[in-house]
C-alpha positions as CSV (number, residue, x, y, z in Angstrom):
1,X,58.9,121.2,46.9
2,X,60.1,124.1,48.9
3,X,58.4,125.0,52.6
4,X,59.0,128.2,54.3
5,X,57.3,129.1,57.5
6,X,56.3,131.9,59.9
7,X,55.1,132.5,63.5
8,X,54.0,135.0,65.7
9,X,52.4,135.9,68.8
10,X,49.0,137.5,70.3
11,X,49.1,141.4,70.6
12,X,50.7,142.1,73.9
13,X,52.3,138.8,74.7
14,X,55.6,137.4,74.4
15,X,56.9,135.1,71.9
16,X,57.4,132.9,75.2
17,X,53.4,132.3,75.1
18,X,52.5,131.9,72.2
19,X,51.0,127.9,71.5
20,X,51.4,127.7,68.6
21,X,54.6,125.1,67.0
22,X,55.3,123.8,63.3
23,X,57.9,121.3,62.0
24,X,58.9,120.6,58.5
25,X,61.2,117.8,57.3
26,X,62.7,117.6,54.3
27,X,64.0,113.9,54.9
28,X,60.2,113.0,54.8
29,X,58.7,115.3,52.7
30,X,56.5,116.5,55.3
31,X,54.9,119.5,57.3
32,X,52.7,120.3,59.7
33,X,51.1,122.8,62.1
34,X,49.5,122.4,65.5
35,X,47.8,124.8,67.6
36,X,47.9,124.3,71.4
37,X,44.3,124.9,73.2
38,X,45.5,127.7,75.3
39,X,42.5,127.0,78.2
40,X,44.7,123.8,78.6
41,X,47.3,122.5,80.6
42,X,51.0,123.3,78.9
43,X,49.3,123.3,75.7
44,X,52.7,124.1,73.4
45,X,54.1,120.9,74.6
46,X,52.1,119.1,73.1
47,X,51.7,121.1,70.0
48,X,55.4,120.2,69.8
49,X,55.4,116.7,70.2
50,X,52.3,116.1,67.8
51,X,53.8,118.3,64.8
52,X,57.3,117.1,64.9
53,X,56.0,113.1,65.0
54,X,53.9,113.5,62.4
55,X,57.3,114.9,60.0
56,X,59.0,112.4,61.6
57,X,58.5,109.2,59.3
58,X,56.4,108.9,56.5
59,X,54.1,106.1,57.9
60,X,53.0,107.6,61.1
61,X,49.6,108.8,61.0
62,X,47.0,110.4,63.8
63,X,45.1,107.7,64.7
64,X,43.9,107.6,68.0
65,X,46.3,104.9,69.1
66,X,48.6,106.5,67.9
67,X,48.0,109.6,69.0
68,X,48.1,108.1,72.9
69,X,51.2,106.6,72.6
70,X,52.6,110.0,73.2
71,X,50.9,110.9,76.1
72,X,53.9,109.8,78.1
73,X,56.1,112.5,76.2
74,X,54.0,115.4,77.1
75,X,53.9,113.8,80.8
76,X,57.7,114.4,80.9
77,X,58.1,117.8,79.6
78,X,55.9,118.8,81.9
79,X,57.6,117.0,84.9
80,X,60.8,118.4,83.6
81,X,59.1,122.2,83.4
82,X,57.9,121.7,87.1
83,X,61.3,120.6,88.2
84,X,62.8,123.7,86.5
85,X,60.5,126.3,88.7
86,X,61.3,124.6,91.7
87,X,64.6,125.0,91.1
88,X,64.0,128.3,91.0
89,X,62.3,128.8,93.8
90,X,58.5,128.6,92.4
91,X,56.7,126.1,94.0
92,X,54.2,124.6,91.4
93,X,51.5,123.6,93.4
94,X,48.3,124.5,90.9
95,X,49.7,122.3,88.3
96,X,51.1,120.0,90.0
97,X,47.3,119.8,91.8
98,X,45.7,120.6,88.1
99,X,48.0,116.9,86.7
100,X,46.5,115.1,89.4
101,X,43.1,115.9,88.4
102,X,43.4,114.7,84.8
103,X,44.2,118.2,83.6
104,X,45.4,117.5,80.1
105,X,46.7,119.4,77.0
106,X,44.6,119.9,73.7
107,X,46.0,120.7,70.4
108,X,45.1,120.9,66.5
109,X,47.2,119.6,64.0
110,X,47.5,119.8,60.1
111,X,49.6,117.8,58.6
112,X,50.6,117.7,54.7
113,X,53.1,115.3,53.4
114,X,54.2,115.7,49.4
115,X,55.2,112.4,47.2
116,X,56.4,111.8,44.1
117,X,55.1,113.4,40.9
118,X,53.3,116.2,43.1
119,X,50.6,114.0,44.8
120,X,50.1,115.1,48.2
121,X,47.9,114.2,51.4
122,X,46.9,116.1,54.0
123,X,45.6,115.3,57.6
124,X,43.5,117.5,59.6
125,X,41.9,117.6,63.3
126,X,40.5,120.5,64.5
127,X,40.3,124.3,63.0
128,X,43.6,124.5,62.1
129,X,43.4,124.6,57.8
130,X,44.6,123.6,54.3
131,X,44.4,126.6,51.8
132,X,44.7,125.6,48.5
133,X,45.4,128.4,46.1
134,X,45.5,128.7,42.4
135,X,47.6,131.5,41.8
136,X,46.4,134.7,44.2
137,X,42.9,133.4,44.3
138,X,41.7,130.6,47.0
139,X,40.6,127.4,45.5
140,X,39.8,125.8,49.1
141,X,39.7,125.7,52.6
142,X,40.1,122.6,54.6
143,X,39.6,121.7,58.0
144,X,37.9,119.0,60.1
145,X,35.2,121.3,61.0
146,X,32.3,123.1,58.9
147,X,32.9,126.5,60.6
148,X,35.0,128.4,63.2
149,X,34.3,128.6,67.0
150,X,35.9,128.2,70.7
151,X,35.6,124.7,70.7
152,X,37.5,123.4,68.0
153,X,38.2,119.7,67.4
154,X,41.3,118.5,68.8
155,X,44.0,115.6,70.3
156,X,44.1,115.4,74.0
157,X,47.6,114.5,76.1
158,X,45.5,112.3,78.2
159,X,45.2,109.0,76.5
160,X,42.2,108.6,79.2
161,X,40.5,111.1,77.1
162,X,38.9,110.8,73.3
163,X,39.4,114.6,72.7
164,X,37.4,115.9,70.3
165,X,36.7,115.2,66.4
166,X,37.6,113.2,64.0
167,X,41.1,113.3,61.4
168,X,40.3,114.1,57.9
169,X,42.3,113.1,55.1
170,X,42.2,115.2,51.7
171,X,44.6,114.1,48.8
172,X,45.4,115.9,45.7
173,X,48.4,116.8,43.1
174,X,49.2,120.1,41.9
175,X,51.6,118.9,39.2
176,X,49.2,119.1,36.4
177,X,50.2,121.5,33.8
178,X,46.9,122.4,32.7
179,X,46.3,124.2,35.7
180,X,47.2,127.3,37.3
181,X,50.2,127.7,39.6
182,X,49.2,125.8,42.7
183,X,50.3,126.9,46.5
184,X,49.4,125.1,49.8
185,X,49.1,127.0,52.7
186,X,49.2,125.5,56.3
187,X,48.1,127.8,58.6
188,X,46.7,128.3,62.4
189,X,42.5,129.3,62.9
190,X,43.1,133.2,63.1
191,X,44.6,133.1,59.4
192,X,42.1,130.3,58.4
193,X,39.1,132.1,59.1
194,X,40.3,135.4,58.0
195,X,41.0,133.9,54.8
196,X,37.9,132.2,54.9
197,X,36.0,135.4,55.1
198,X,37.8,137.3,52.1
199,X,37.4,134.2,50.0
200,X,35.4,135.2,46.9
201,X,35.3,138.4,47.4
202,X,36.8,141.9,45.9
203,X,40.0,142.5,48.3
204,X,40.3,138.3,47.5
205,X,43.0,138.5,45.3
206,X,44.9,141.9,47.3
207,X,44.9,140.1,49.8
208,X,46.8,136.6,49.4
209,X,49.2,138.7,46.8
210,X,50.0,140.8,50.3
211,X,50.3,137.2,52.0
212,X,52.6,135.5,49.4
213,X,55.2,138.5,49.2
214,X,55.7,138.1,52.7
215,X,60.0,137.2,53.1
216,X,60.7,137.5,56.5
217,X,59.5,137.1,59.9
218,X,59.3,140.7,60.7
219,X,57.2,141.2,57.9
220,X,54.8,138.2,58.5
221,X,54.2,140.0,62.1
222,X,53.6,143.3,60.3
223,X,51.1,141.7,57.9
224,X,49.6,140.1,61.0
225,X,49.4,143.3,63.1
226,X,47.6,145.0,59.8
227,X,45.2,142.1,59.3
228,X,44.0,142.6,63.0
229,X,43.2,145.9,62.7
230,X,40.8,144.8,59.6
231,X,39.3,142.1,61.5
232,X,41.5,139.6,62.2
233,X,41.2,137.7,65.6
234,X,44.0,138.3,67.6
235,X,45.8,135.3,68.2
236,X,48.9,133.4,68.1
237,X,49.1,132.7,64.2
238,X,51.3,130.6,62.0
239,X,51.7,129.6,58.6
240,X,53.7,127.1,56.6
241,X,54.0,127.8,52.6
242,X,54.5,124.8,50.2
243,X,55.2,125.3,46.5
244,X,56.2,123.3,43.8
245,X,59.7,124.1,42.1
246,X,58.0,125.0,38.7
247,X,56.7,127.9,40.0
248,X,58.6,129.0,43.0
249,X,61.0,131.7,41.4
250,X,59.6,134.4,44.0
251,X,60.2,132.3,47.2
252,X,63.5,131.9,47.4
253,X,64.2,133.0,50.7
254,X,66.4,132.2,54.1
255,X,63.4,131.2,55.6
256,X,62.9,127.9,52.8
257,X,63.1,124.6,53.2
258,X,63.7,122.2,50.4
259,X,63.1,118.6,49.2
């Protein structure tokens, strides 16, 4: 399998802000995608921690339990991020009064790990998607949700808190020769939805051809900037692209992982 991946920011923000965070792993065969709740508290933090445990090991998965074991983590990034603005003269009081409250982070996460023989399994919470594509046409979009809104299903940072939702798990394999070439995309709810509102129609298969040529990061955040202007919601926006080796001639690029 081969992963390559791409991020970018809102219009008019810096990189710095953008919630956003992916991790792939070769070791483990895994990816995944998380999307920090940006009306949270230190949202990316915990985007971080939740997409690099889950390519971690193989076994992990986002149960709840689980899930609140890593509360603690977040806790100290923060603690460490508040010590770093002190040091610097910036006296954190809102947060610090904001932690003491409860104020937690929120995140989505999507989370696809490959096996043997092409068989794969994917786990989802919140608005953050699975595409499944069959050559430049979209087979299926996955989520843990039956639409896109504000108030997305998600994991909270405070283990005193259920969040939101609940993980679903969809399994497949694309080694089947039978079938048309088969791509997995993981993406972020800007590019989900977008996608979701081309699917079946004329500019369909224009579209995801435009997608899957993209090689670098500058020209993900070109394709981005276009899509915006066409109706895409500005917001940060990621997306992760898995193939299998049989048919992955055109994505050989810096930007690819392999395993």
């Amino acid at each position: 399998m081969r992963a390559r991946a791409f991020i970018t920011q809102k219009e008019a923000e810096s990189v710095a802000d953008c919630q956003d965070r992916f991790s792939i792993n070769p070791a483990t065969g895994s990816v995944a995608v998380s999307d920090g709740i940006s009306q949270s508290l230190f949202p990316k933090y915990w985007a971080e921690i939740l997409a690099d445990r889950y390519t971690a090991e193989r076994d992990w998965f986002p149960t709840r339990e689980n899930v609140q074991a890593l509360a603690p983590f977040w806790m100290e990034k923060v603690r460490k991020r508040l010590e770093e603005w002190r040091a610097l003269g910036r006296e954190p009081w809102r947060s610090e009064s904001m932690l003491a409250t409860g104020a937690s982070a929120g995140a989505t996460l999507v989370g696809l790990r490959v096996g043997v023989g092409g068989k794969w399994s994917c786990d989802i919470l919140g608005d953050s998607c699975l595409v499944e594509l069959e050559g430049d046409h979209i087979k299926e979009i996955y989520s843990s949700m039956d639409h896109f809104d504000n108030y997305p299903d998600y994991f909270d940072s405070n283990p005193e808190k259920p969040g939101k939702g609940e993980v679903r798990t969809i399994t497949g394999n694309w080694n089947l020769p039978e079938e048309p070439p088969k791509t997995l995309l993981l993406v972020t709810d800007a590019l989900g939805a977008f996608l979701a509102s081309i699917k079946g129609k004329r500019e369909e298969t224009a579209r995801i051809r435009e997608l899957l040529s993209v090689e670098s990061a500058d020209e993900f955040k070109i394709l981005v900037q276009y899509w915006r202007k066409d109706g895409m919601h500005n917001d940060d926006t990621t997306m992760v692209v898995v193939t299998d080796d049989r048919y992955d001639e055109a994505f050989k690029r810096q930007e690819e992982w392999v395993w």
